[in-house]
N, C-alpha and C positions, 0 to 999 in steps of 0.2 A: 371484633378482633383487629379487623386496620384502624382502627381509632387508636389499640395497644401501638401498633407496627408505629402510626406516625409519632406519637408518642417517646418511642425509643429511637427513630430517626432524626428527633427533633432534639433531643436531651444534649443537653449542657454540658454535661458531667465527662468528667477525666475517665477515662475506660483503661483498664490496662490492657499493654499491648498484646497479649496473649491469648485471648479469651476468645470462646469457641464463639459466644454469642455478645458481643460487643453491646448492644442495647438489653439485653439482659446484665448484663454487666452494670452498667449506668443506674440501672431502673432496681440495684441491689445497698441504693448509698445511705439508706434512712430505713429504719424499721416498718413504716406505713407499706411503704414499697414493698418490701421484704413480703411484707404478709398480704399483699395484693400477688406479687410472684406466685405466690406459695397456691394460686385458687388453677395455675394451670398445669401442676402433676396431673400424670395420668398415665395408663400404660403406655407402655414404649409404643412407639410408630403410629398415636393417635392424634388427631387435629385438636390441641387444647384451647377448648372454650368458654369463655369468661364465666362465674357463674353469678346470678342476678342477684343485687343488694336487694333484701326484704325484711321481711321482720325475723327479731333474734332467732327465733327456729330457725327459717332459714340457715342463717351465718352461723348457727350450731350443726345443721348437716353437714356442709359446706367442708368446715372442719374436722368431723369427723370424717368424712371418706378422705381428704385429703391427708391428715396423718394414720388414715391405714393404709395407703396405697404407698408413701414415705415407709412405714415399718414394713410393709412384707418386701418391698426394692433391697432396704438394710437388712432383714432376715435372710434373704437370698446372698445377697452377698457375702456376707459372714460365716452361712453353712460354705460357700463354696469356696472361702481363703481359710477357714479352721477346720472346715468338716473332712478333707478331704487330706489324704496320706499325712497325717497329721505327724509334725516331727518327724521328716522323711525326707531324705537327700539321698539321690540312689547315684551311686557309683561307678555301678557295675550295671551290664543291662541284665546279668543274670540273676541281680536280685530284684529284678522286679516283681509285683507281686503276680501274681495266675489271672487269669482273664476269669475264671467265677469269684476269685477273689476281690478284683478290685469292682465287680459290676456291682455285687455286694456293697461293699463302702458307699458306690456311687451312690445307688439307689436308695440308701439310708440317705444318704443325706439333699437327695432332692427327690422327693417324695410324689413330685409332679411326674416324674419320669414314667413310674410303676403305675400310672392311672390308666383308665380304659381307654383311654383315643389312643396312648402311646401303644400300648397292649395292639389296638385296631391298626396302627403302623406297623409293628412288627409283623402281623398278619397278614397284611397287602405285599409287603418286598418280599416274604414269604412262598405268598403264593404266586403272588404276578411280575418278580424281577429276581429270581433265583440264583440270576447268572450276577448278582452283588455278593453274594458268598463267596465268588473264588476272586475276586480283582476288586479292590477300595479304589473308588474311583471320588476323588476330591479335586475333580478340575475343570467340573462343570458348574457354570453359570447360566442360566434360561428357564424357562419354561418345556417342562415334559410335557408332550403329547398323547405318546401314547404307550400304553405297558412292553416289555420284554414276553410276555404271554401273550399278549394280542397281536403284535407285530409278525410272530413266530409261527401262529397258528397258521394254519391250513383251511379252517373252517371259518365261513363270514362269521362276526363276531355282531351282528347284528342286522337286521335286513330293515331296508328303507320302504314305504308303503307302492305296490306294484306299480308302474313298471320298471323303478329305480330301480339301478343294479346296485348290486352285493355291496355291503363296506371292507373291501378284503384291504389283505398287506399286498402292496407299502402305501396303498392308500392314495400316495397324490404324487406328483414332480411336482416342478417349477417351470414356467416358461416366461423367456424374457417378452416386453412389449417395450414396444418405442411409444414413451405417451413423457407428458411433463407432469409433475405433481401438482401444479393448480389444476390442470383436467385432468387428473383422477380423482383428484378428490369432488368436482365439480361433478365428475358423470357417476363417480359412488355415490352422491347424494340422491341425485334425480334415478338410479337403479337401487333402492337399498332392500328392495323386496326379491333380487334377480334371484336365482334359481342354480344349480347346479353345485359341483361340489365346493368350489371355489367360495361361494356364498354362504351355505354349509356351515365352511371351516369355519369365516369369518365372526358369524352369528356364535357359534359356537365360543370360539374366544372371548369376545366380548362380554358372553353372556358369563363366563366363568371370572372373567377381570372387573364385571361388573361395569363398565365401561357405556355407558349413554347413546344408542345406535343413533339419535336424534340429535345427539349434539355434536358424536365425534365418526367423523368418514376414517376407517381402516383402510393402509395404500401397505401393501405386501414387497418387500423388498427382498434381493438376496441374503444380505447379511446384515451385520448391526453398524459394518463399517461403510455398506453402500445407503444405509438409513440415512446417516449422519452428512455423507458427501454430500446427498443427497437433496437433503432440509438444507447445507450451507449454500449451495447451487441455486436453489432457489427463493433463498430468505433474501428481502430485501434490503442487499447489501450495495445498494448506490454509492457509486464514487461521489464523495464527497459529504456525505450524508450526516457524516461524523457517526454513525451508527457502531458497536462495539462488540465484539463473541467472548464473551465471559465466563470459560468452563471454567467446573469447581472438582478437578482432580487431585486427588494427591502420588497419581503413577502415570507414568506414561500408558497411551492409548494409541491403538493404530487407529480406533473410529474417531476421535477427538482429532490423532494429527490431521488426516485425512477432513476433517471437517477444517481446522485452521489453517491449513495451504488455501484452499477453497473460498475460503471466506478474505485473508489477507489478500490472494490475487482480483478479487473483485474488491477491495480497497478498503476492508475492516479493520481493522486493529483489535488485535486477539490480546486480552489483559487475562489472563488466567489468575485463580485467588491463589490463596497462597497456605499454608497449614504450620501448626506452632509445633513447636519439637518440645517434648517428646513425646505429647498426646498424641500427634496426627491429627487433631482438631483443626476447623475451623478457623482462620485470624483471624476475628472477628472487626479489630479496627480495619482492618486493609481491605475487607470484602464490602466491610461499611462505606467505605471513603471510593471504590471504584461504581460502587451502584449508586451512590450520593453527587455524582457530577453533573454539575448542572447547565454545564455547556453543554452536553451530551446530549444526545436526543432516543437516551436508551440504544438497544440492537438487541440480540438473541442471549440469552443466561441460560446455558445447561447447564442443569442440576441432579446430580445422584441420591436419592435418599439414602444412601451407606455407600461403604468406599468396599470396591470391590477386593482391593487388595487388605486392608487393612482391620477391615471390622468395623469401621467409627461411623457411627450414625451421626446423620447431619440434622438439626431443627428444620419442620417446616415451613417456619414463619420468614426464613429466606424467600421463600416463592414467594408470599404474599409482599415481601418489602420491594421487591422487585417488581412488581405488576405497580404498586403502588407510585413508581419512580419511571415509569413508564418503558418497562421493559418486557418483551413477550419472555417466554418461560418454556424452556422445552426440558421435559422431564425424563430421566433415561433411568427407567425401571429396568435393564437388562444387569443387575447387582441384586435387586430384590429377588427373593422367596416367590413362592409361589400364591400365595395370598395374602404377600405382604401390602397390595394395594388395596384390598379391604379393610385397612384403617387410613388410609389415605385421606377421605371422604372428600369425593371426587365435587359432590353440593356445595363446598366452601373453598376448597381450593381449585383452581380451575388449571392448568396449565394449558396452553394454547397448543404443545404437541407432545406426544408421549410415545416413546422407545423401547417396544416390549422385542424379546430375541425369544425364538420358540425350536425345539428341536423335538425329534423322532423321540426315541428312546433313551432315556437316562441311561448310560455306561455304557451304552453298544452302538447306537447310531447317531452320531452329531448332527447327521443333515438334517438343513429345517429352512429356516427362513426368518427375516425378522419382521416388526410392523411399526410404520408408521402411524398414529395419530393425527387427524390432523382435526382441532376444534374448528367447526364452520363458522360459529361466530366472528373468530378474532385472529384465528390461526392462519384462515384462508388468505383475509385481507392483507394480510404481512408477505405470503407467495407473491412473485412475479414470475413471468414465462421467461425458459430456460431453454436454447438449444443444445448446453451441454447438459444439461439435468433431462433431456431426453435420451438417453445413451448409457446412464449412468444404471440402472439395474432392476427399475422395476417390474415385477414380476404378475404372473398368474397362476394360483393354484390349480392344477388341470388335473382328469385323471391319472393315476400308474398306469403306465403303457403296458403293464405286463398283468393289467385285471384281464380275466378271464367271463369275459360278458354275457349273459342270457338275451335270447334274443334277436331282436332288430335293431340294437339301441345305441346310438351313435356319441363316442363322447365329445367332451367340451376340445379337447386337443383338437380331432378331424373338423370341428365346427367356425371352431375360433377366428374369426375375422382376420386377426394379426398372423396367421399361418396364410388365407387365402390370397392374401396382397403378395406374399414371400416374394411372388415372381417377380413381381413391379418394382421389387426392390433394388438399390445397389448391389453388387456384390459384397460389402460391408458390411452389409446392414443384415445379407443374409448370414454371412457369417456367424454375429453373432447371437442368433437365436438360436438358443438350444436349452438343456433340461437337465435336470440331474443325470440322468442317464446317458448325457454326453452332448455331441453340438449335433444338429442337423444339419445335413448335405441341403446343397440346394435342389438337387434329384428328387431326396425323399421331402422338402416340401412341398416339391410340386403335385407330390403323390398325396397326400394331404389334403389339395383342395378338392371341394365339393362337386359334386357333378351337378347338370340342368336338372336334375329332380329334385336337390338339396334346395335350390334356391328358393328364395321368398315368394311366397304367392301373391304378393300387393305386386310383380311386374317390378319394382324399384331395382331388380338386380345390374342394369345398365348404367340406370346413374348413381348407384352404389359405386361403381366401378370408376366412375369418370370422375365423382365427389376426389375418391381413393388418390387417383393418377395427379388430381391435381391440385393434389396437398399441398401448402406451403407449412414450413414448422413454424413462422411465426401470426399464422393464422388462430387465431385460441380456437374463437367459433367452429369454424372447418374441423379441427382436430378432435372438440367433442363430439361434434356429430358423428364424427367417425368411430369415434369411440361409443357412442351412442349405438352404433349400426353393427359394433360387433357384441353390445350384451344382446341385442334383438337377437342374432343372429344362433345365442347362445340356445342350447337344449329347454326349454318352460317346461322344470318338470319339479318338483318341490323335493327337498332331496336332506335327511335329517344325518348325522354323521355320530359315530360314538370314537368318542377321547378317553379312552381310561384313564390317561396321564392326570387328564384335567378332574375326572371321576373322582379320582382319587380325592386328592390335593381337595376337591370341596365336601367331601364326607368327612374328611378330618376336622379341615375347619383351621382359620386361622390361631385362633387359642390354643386347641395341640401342638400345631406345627410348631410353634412359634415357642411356647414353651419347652419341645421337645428339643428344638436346636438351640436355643438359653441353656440347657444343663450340658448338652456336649462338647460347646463349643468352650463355657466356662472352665468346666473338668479339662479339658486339654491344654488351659494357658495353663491350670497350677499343675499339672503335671509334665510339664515339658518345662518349666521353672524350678522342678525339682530335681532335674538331672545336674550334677556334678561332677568337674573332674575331681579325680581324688588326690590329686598336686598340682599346686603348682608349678607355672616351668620356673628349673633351679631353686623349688624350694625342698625342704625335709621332708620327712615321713609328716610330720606334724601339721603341715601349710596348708591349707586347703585351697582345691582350686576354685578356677572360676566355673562360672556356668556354661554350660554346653550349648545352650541357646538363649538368641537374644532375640525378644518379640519389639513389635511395630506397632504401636499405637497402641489401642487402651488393653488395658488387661483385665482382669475379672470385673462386667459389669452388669450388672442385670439387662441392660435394654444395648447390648454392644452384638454385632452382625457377627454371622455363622463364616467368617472368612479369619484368615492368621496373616498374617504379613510375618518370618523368622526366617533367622538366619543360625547355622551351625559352624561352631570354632574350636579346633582341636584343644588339645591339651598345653600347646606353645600358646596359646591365646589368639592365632591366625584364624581367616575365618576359610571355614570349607567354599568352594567355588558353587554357588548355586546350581550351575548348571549340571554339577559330578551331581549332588545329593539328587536331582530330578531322575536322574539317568540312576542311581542306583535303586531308588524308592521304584521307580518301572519295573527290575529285576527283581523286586518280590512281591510285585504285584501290588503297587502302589501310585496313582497317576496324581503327582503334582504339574502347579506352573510356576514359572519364573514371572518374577517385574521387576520395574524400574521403580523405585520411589520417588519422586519430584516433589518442586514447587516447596520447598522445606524451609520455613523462617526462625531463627534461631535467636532467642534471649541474647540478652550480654552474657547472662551468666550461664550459658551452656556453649560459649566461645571454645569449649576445649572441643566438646562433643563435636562441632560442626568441622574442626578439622581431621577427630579422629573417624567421623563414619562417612563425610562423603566423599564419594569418588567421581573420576572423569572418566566419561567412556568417550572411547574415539570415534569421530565421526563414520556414520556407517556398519557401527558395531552391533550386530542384531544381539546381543545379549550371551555368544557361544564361550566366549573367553573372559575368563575375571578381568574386570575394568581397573583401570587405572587408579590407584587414591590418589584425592588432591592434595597437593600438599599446602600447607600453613592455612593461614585465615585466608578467607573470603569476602568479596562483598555481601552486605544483605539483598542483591539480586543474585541469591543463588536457585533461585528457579528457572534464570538463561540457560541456555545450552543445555548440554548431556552432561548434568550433576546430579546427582542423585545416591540413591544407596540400591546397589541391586539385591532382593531377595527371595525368600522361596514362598510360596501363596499355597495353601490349601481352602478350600471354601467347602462348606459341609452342603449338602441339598436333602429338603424333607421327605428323602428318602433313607438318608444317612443315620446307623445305628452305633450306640457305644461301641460295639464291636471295630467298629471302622475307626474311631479317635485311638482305642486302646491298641491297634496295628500296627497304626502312624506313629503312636507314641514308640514303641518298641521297638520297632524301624530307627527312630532317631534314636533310640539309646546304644544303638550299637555303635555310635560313632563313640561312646566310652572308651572303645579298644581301642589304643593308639594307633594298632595294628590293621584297624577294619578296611581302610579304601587299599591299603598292600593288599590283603588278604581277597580284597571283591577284585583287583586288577587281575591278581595271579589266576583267582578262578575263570574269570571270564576268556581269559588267553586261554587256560585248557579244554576250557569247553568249544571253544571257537578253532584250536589248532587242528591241523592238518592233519590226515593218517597217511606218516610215508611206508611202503612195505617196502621194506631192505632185502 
């Protein structure tokens, strides 16, 4: 396969400038080519690999899995732009058709849906997240942990072998530690067998992401946007180094900004790619020509396998041309599915770090935590030590302070090294340690440390203490030890954890999942393209309007992501304010988000569009008030600044059922009535006004 990549990075050939994959493009100019392309179909989200010239049998298999994997891509497609509300423009939202009705249609015509995994889906949200029947939640992105029934229950949902306590809810907090990410990841290597729940979780994750405990150290962070600060903080981004951060967004991001401040004040230059209108693809020459520099000395390429906002999946052979050109590669799986990194195939593509976001419970509890990656090979060597990347958020899975324990059994919290020092610390420093459940006083850490029976029995507990006192932060040595002396320190007790979130998601299986959110997410582009108004503004009875929504990126594809990037426009052809539709889809029980679209490169011949769709938001404008349009043409850097197109994001999760698109759907068709946001304004004042007694 890099023999393909240098191949297309070396090619000759005129590429147009549009094209998602610019060396696929090149590599399309002669028919030989053509039918070498043609050997890497394969299903969506899998690493395409070459397959071996032999004898004719050979190159007759070859051919045939390759055009039936072509025809069942074109069969899907085709049921799902003719099969579905065939000759149908709805008007009116009341003539949509009935929710048995249209599951009917559906299900005729993606015949995948009605099979026994999907069947075995419906049965899980069913039984174990009940609480998705009254609230359509489409505004989560991560990994589920754990069910709405197991979170819920009162009863351990499984016991760990004696003298482990119970796996109850809520199962764990978070506790901050002052540590840098070269020693974490340095003292996770040398502890990958530690013990406690913390270790647990971690084993547990990996083991479901499939994820190499040998080749890749887990570092636990607050969130996805402290991951990201976090790696730029630390990645070696020397003044002068000429080194580059090259995210591949098509929406603005607070983990991304927050990584690009980070990375520009330690003297990088942030080249973001850039995306063709109106796919949302890839520019394939412009992401070609910023990774092809060969003054450069490479720096950091974050890469999304799908665009969170948009649906457009990205090829994986970006990663590999990038390693190739000598650049590390940090991969941010918080867009993907649930087991969408089991076609990844972690043996061929390697990224040097990877960005999973994990949370509680789908639809009811967001808290969670996100995870660093960090590969020991190649990923390590690229860290440098950081006194601000000591500060910035890494975390410890500790137990719920509110388990109810058998026993004599002490948890990791009361044990934890990083709680006994507390006192020795600044008053800053204590500050900010604290937990889900809130900050700690310096009082209650002190209450926290262990008494002289707790202490080590090797006698070291003296110069443990004096090690502690006289730490320097830019000691590395000194700090793993220390970090060394609080896994010691930690409970030895072997401790097994159950995730039903994660249960789930691997009984299904990537093929379920993956086909089951293919037909819902497809069904809801052709049918939210079939809403129309039924005049235009200042036409006759006879004029038909336009369409009620306008989608972002690809539309009906077989291998295209469970997310919408749309926008809604009344009957004058204005477009509704994103941020009302978000606020009104909440009042009946509907949770969208808003974005930004960025980074957007326009044709000549789409010169008209680039004046008509993007706007200026003002500086500082978090998204609350419709932005600005810009007015007339632009330069072809209109990925500076706050230009973009703001709009409305649903993302389906494989939990999400017809039922839930056919809501959404319904939801927006109420914007038919000219009358609907009067009519939602009026009611909300009544329901909200005052009772005066006269």
């Amino acid at each position: 396969m890099l023999v393909l990549i240098n191949k297309y990075l070396r090619s000759k050939h005129t590429t147009p400038a549009g094209d998602e994959m610019a060396p696929a493009a090149a590599a399309a100019s002669n028919g030989a080519d053509r039918a070498d392309r043609n050997l890497y179909h394969c299903l969506p989200g899998c690493v395409p690999v070459r397959a071996k010239r032999g004898a004719s049998s050979s190159a007759t298999v070859t051919t045939t899995t390759t055009t039936t994997t072509r025809t069942s891509r074109h069969n899907f497609v085709r049921a799902a732009a003719s099969g579905l509300l065939v000759g149908s423009h709805f008007t009116n939202h009341e003539s949509l058709p009935g929710l048995p009705d249209a599951h009917a249609e559906f299900a005729a015509a993606f015949p995948l849906y009605g099979a026994a995994p999907s069947r075995a889906a419906d049965a899980i949200r069913a039984d174990e997240y009940p609480h998705l029947d009254r609230h359509v939640c489409l505004d989560y992105t991560g990994i589920n942990l754990f069910s709405h029934a197991q979170m819920n229950s009162s009863l351990p949902s499984t016991s760990a072998p004696a003298p482990a306590p119970a796996w109850q809810p809520p199962f764990f907090d978070i506790a901050y530690k002052s540590a840098s990410l070269r020693a974490q990841v340095q003292c996770e290597s040398d502890a990958a067998a530690a013990a406690g729940v913390g270790a647990a979780v971690t084993r547990r994750i990996m083991a479901s992401l499939k994820i190499p405990e040998d080749e890749y150290a887990m570092v636990c962070t607050a969130n996805r946007t402290t991951a990201f600060r976090l790696l730029a903080e630390s990645y070696s981004f020397q003044s002068g180094s000429g080194k580059q951060l090259l995210p591949v967004y098509d929406y603005e991001s607070e983990a991304v900004s927050a990584m690009a401040d980070a990375a520009r004040r330690r003297g990088a230059e942030v080249v973001p790619a850039s995306f063709a209108w109106p796919s949302m693809r890839i520019h394939g020459a412009d992401l070609r020509k910023k990774l092809w520099r060969r003054r450069r000395r490479g720096g950091l390429f974050v890469f999304p396998l799908a665009s969170r906002m948009t649906g457009a999946r990205y090829p994986y052979l970006w990663m590999s041309a990038a390693h190739e050109q000598g650049w590390h590669v940090a991969l941010d799986a918080c867009a993907l599915g649930t087991k969408d990194l089991d076609t990844f195939g972690l043996s061929l593509l390697r990224p040097d770090f990877i960005v999973c976001n994990f949370f509680k419970v789908f639809g009811e509890n967001p808290s969670g935590f996100a995870g660093l990656f960090v590969r020991r090979s190649t990923g390590l060597a690229a860290l440098e030590r950081s006194v601000i990347a000591r500060s910035i958020g890494i975390v410890t899975i500790v137990p719920a302070r509110r388990w109810s324990l058998a026993g004599d059994y002490s948890t990791e919290l009361e044990h934890s090294r990083s709680f006994t020092t507390a006192a020795a610390l600044d008053d800053a420093d204590v500050e900010t340690t604290c937990s889900f459940s809130g900050p700690l006083s310096s009082t209650a850490l002190r209450t926290l440390q262990p008494d002289a029976g707790d202490a080590p029995e090797n006698g070291d507990a003296p110069e443990i203490c004096e090690e502690e006192n006289g730490f320097h932060p830019y000691h590395e040595e000194t700090e793993q030890q220390q970090m060394g002396m609080e896994e010691e320190s930690a409970p030895a007790m072997e401790m097994e954890v159950e995730c039903r979130g994660l249960d789930h998601a691997d009984a299904l299986g990537l093929i379920a999942i993956g086909n089951r959110l293919r037909c819902i997410s497809n069904w809801l582009v052709v049918a939210l393209q079939k809403l129309r108004h039924p005049h235009a503004a200042g036409g006759g009875e006879g004029d038909a309007g336009h369409q009620l929504v306008r989608l972002y990126g690809p539309r009906v594809k077989f291998d295209r992501g469970p997310s919408l990037a749309f926008n809604v426009f009344d009957w004058k052809g204005e477009r509704v304010a994103p941020p009302l539709v978000q606020k009104l889809a909440d009042r009946h029980n509907i949770s969208l988000t808003c974005g930004f679209l960025r980074n957007i490169w326009f044709a000549d011949k789409y010169d008209a569009d680039r004046a008509a769709v993007l706007e200026h938001r003002p500086a500082g404008d978090d998204g609350a008030a419709a932005a600005v349009a810009a007015p007339g043409k632009r330069s072809r850097k209109d990925a500076a600044g706050d230009v973009g197109i703001l709009v409305v994001n649903a993302s389906l999760g494989f939990l999400s059922n017809f039922e839930d698109a056919y809501r959404l759907w319904a939801f927006v068709a109420k914007f038919l009535d000219a009358d609907f946001v009067e009519k939602e304004r009026w009611r909300y004042t009544a329901l909200n006004q005052r009772t005066v007694e006269v």
